[in-house]
C-alpha positions in Angstrom: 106.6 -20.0 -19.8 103.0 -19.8 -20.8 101.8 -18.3 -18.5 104.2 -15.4 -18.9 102.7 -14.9 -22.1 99.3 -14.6 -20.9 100.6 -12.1 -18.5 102.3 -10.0 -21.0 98.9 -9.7 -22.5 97.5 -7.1 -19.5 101.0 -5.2 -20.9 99.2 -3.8 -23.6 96.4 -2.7 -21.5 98.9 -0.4 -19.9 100.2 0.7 -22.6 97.0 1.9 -24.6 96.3 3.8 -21.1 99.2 5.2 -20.6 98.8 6.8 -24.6 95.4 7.2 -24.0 96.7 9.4 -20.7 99.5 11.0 -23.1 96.6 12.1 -25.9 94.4 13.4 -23.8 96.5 14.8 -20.9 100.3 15.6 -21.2 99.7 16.6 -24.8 97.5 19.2 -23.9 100.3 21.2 -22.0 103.3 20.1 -23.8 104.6 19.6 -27.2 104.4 16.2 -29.4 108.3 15.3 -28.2 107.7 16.2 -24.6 104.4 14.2 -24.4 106.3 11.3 -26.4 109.2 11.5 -23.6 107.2 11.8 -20.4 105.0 9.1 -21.5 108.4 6.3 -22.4 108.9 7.4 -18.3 106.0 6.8 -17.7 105.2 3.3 -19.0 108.9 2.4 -17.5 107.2 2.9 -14.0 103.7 1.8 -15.2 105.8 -1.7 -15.8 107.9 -1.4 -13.2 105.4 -1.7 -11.0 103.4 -4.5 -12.7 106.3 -6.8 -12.7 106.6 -6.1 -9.2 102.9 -7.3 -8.5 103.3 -10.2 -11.1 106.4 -12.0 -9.9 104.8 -11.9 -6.4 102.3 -13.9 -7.6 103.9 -15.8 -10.3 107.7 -15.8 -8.9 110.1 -17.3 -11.3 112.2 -20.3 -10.6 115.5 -19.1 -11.0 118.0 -15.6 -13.1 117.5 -18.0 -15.8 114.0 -17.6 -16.2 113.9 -14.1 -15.6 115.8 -13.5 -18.4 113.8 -15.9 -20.5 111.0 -14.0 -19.4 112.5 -10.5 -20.3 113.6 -11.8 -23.9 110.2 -12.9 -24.4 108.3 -10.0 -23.4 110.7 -8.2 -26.1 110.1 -9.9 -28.4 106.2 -10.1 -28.2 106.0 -6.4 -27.6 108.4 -5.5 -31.0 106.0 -8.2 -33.2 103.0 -6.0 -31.6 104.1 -2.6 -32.0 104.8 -3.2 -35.3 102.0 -5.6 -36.9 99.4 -3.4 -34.0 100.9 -0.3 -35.9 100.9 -0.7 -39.2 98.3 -3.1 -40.2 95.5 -1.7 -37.4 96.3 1.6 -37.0 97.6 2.4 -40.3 100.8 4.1 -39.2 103.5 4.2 -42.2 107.0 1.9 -41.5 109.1 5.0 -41.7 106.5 6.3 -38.4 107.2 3.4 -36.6 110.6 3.4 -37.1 110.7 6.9 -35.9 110.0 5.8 -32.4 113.4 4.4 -32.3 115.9 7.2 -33.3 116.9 8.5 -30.3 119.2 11.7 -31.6 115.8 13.0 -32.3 114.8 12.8 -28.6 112.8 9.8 -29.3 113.7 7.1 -26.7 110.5 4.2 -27.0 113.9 2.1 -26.5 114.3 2.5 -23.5 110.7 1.1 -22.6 112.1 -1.7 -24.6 115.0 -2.1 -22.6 113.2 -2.2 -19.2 110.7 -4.8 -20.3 113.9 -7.1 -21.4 115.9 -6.2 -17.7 112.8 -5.5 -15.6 112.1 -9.2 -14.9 115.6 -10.2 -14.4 116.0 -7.2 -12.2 112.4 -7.1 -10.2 113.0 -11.3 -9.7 116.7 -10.1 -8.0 115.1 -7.6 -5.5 112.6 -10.0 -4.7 114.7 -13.0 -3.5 
């Protein structure tokens, strides 16, 4: 399984790129929420496709580890978001948090739930 941690690492990469796109780009023509939304689709294919190219090269041995995978990459990217988030960029809890309340129009969760199915889904297709 190590070395589907090391590969979650290039995951933040993609991430800061895609916000770094959503900053600088869709935020200029849309509001904060709209930005907030095309960018969660965004990342979703983003790491949709990175999977794809991953588990070509570093196929999992069985559904089993695909979901292992998944659960991991969930986990790391929740102790990231949040330690990454409050303690380097200085956002508040309550900020974070906000990510996650979808009956504001926020849905962050759903990257979170493709990261968790994506491998499990991606190693399927891929048999």
């Amino acid at each position: 399984m190590w070395r589907y941690i090391i590969a979650w690492f290039p995951m933040i990469i993609i991430a800061i790129a895609n916000g770094l796109f959503r900053e600088k780009v869709i935020r200029n023509k849309l509001n904060e929420l709209q930005a907030h939304q095309i960018s969660t689709a965004t990342m979703i294919v983003l790491f949709g496709i990175y999977v794809w190219v991953l588990f070509k090269i570093l196929n999992p041995s069985s559904e089993i580890q695909a979901i292992k995978i998944g659960l991991l990459w969930l986990v790391l990217t929740i102790i990231f978001e949040f330690t990454f988030g409050h303690y380097v960029a200085g956002h508040s809890w309550n900020r974070l948090f906000q990510d996650y309340n979808i009956f504001q129009g926020r849905v962050w969760v759903l990257v979170l739930i493709w990261i968790t199915i994506a491998p499990y889904i991606i190693y399927q297709l891929q048999k």
